[in-house]
C-alpha positions, 0 to 999 in steps of 0.5 A: 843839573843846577844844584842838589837840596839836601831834605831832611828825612825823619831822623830820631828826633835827639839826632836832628842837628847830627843829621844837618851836620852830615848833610854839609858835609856832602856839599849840597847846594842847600839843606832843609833840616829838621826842627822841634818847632812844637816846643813853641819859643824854647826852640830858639836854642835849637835854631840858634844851634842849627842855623850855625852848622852850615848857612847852606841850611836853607828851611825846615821841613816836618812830615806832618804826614805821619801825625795822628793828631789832626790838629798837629799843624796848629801845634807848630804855630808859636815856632814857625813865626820865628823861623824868619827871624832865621831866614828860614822857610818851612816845607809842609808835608801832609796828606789831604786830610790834613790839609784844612789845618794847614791853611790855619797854621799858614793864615796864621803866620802871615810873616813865614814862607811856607812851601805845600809838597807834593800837591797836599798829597791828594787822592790820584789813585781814587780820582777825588779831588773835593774838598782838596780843590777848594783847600788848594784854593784857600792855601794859594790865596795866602801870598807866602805859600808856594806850591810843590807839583812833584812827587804825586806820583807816589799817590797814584797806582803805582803800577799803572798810573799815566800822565793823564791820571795826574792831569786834573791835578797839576792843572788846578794846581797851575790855574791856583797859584800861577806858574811863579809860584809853582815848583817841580824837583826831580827825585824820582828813579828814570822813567817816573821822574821823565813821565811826571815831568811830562805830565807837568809840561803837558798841563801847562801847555793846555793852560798856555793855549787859555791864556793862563800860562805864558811859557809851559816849559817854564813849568816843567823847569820850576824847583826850589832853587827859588827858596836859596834865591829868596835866602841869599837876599838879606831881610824879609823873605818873599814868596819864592821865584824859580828855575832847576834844583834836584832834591835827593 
């Protein structure tokens, strides 16, 4: 194990910078906090107090998952452009449906870098995979989005979910954004976490044998220790680049 990232989880929105605080001081490698990127350029108060708690804070993450309004995302716009005047990077969790508005909010912050978790979350355990497809297309065409493939699992049956439910998945999400901007953290109990990582090997493997992939274990190895690489070099941040961090 490389390092450990420290991911916000939701915390009462007044206990924000409490939670970043107790975070640092568990010594993470880095911390993804949260923050009121909704209050448009008055959240700079915040940042400005955030970003002082510990430089391991690395980005900021929503769960935009659990928003009732479809339009959420674009509500987050005015804030998300002034997270690289921070050097900060901003995780996007959400379920498929909300995946069209996301990719307005990327589009239109072209000088952020945004990380898609888990896949934009799409429909394992129904086997659907239109429109997300052609969304995941249009995320990966934007150059400051990177891809997170873990996680999906918790999309799938539960019970009974194989690697090769996963399959289509994770290979269209390889052929999208290209294994230098794919990245797999392992948070999951044991058996879960083995068997999607092996899913994640075996699918970069078939990409590999069409010319697609160059190295499938590479795949297998990608975390988010690419968005502490990018943060450590002062200036603009780039798309993110990769090998193994386990996130809590």
């Amino acid at each position: 194990m490389d390092g450990i990232v420290y991911v916000q989880v939701d915390v009462t929105p007044a206990y924000g910078l409490l939670e970043a605080r107790w975070a640092a001081a568990q010594q993470p490698t880095a911390i993804v906090a949260w923050a009121p990127l909704e209050d448009g350029p008055v959240v700079r108060s915040y940042l400005d107090a955030l970003v002082h708690v510990d430089s391991r804070i690395k980005g900021i993450r929503r769960l935009m998952q659990s928003e009732s309004d479809p339009d959420f995302p674009l509500q987050l716009i005015d804030g998300l452009r002034l997270l690289p005047t921070y050097d900060l990077s901003f995780d996007i969790c959400i379920r498929e449906g909300q995946l069209a508005r996301s990719i307005d909010m990327v589009r239109a912050c072209p000088e952020t870098q945004f990380v898609l978790d888990h896949m934009g979350k799409p429909g394992v355990q129904a086997h659907v995979l239109d429109p997300w497809r052609a969304e995941i297309e249009q995320m990966a065409a934007l150059p400051t989005s990177v891809c997170k493939v873990s996680g999906i699992v918790t999309e799938a049956d539960h019970e009974h979910w194989t690697p090769e439910d996963l399959a289509p998945y994770i290979t269209h999400v390889l052929q999208a954004f290209g294994e230098e901007r794919v990245l797999f953290r392992r948070r999951l109990a044991g058996g879960h976490a083995r068997r999607e990582l092996l899913a994640v090997g075996r699918n970069a493997e078939r990409l590999q044998h069409q010319s697609e992939v160059v190295e499938c274990q590479r795949a297998a190895r990608l975390s988010t220790n690419r968005v502490m690489r990018r943060s450590a070099s002062p200036g603009r941040r780039r798309a993110p680049s990769a090998p193994t961090i386990h996130r809590q």
